[in-house]
Structure formats: structure tokens, C-alpha cells
C-alpha positions as CSV (number, residue, x, y, z in Angstrom):
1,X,0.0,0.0,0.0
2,X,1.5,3.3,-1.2
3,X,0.5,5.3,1.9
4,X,2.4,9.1,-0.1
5,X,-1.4,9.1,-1.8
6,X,-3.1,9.8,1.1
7,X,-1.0,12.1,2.7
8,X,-2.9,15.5,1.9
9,X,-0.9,19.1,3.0
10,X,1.6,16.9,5.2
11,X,-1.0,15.3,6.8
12,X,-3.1,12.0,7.0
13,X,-6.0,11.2,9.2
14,X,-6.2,7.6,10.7
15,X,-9.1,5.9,12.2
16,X,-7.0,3.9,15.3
17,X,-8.3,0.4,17.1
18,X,-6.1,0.1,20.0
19,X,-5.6,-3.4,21.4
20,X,-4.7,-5.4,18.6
21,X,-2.5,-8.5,18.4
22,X,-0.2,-6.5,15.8
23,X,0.2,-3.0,14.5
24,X,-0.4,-3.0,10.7
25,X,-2.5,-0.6,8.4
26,X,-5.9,-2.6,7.9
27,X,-7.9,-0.5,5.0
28,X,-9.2,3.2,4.0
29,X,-12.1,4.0,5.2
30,X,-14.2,5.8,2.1
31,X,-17.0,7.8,4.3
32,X,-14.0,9.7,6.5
33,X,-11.6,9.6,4.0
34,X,-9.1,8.0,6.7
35,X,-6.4,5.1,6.5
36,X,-7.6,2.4,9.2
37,X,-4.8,1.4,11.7
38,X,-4.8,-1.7,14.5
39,X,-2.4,-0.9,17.2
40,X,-1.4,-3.4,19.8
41,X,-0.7,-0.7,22.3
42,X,-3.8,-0.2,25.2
43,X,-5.0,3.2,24.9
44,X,-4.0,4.1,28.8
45,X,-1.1,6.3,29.3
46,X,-0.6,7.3,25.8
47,X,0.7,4.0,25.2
48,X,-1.5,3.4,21.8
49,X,-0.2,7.4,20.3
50,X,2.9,6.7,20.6
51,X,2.9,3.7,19.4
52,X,1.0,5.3,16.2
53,X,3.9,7.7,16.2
54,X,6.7,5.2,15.9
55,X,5.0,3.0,13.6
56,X,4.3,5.7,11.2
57,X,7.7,7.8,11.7
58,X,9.2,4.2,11.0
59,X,7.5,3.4,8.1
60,X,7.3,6.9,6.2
61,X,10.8,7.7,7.7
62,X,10.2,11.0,8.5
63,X,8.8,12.8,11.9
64,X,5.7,12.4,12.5
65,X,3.4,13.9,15.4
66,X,-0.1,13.7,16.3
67,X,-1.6,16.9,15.1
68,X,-5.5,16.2,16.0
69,X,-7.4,13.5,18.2
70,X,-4.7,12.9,21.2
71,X,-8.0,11.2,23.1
72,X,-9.7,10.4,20.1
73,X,-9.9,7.1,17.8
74,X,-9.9,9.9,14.9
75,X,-6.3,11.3,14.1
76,X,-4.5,13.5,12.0
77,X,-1.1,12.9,11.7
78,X,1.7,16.0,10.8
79,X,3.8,14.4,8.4
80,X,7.9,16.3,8.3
């Protein structure tokens, strides 16, 4: 999945399920016009963004930062 098409004005909006076995980039979700993410991170303690953040910064290799949505399921990511 070429994730660059969906990056919009250095950002891209995620749609995150915490508490996953893995973290991996399930879908796009057409009605929000969001990538869908599972994160195996709980969502306590800011354990599920960071995770986010280091699986995206990893896989882009760039910094990323959570822009939007710090205590949301709905994100928008800052893409550097």
C-alpha cells in the first residue's frame, strides 16, 4: 500500500483500534476519508499514540506527530 497518496498538505487522518494483536494498516475507510490502523498498544497512558507515532515515523521515515485527536480514535497525523 503506497501510503504518499493519502498524505494530503503533510498530513493523514487515521481511524485507530487500540488493542490489537499486531500493528499494521488494515484498510481506507471511504465515508471519513481515513487510513484504518490496529495498534497493539492499550489506549491508557498514551501507550496506543505513541505507538501510532513510531509505527508511522518508521514506516514513512520522517517525523511524525499527532496533530489532532490525542484522546480520540480519529487522528490527524503531521507528516515532516
Amino acid at each position: 500500500m503506497n501510503i504518499d497518496q493519502y498524505i494530503k498538505n503533510n498530513t493523514l487522518k487515521i481511524l485507530v483500534k487500540p488493542n490489537s494483536k499486531k500493528t499494521k494498516i488494515v484498510g481506507f475507510d471511504e465515508p471519513r476519508s481515513a487510513l484504518r490502523v490496529e495498534v497493539a498498544a492499550p489506549p491508557e497512558d498514551n501507550k496506543a499514540n505513541l505507538e501510532v507515532v513510531k509505527f508511522f515515523s518508521k514506516l514513512l521515515k520522517k517525523k511524525v506527530r499527532i496533530k489532532l485527536g490525542l484522546k480520540s480514535k480519529e487522528k490527524v497525523l503531521q507528516v515532516y
